[in-house]
N, C-alpha and C positions, 0 to 999 in steps of 0.2 A: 677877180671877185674874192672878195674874204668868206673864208666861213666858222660860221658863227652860231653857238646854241641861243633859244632862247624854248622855256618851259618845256626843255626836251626834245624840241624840233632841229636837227640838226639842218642851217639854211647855207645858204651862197649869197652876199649882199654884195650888189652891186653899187658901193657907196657915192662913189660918180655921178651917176645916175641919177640915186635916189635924191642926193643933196644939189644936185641941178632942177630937180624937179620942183623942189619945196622951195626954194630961192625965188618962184616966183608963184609961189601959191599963195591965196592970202588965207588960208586955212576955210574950218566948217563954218560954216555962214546960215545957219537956219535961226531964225526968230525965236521958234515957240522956246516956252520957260524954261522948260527940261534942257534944252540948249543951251540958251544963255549962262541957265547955270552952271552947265558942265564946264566952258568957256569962260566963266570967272572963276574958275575953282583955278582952270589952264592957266589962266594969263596970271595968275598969283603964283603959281608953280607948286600950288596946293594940291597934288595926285599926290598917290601913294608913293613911296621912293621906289621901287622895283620899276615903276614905271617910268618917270623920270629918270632914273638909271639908263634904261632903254633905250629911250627919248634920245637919250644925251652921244650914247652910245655911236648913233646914226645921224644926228645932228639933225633932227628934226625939233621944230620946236612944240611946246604942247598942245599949243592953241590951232595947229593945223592939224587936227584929226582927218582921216577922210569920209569918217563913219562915226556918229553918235547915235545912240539910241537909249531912252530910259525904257528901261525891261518893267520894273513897278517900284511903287513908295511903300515903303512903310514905318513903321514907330524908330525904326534904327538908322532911315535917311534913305538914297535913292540909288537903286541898283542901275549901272549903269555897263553896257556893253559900248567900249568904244575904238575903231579900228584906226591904222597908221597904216598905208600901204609903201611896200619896202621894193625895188628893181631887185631882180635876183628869184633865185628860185629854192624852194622844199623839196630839200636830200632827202630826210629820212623823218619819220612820224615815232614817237612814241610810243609802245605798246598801251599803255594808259599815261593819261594826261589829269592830275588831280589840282593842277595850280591854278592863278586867276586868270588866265590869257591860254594862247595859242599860237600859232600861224595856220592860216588857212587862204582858203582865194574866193574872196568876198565877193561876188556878182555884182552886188550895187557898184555903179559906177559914179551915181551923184558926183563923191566928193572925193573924185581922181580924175576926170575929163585929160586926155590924153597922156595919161601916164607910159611909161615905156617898158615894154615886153622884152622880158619874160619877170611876173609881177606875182608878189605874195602881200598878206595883211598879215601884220601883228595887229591881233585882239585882245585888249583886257576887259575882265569882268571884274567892278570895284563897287562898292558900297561906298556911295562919298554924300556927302550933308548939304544940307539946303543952305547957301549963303545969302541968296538976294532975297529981297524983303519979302514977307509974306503976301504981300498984293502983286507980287509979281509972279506968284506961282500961276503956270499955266498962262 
């Protein structure tokens, strides 16, 4: 296992692993609008670059998240919490954590269905923009 910081968590990544795992996942897959657009923001490679940094880091690609969620909208575009779950496990926590992510160990299992133990998430929290047409909100 390599290890590796991200937002101050010192991890173990099981890179093996995790990129055997996403080789045959076809990524998040839920409908509602919040989704799809999180999903074309993904599939254009339009995140934030820290994240795609990350992304790229582990050789996942953006569009398999395993966790999306819109937190809320507002006048500055759509806060969104969305997870990557990674093989390997969390050495060490940060005394405080001020940046837009984490790692942690996500409970939701949706969108990892047999993933392999011993498992963490990297989580980002990003403000990103409405791209698909307004009739398709929601």
């Amino acid at each position: 296992m390599l290890q590796r910081e991200y937002f101050g968590y010192t991890v173990a990544v099981d890179e093996v692993a995790t990129q055997e795992w996403y080789a045959t996942s076809p990524g998040w897959d839920c409908e509602c609008g919040d989704c799809r657009n999180f999903l074309a923001l993904a599939q254009q490679r339009a995140l934030p670059q820290p994240v795609l940094d990350t992304l790229d880091a582990l050789g996942i690609a953006p569009h398999q998240a395993t966790y999306v969620c819109e937190l809320y909208t507002d006048e500055r575009g759509v806060l969104y919490q969305f997870s990557y779950r990674v093989a390997g496990e969390i050495l060490a926590t940060p005394p405080q954590n001020e940046e837009a992510g984490r790692c942690c160990h996500e409970t939701y299992p949706y969108g990892a269905p047999g993933f392999p133990t011993p498992h963490f998430d990297v989580e980002f929290f990003y403000r990103l923009p409405w791209v698909l047409p307004p009739e398709e909100n929601r």
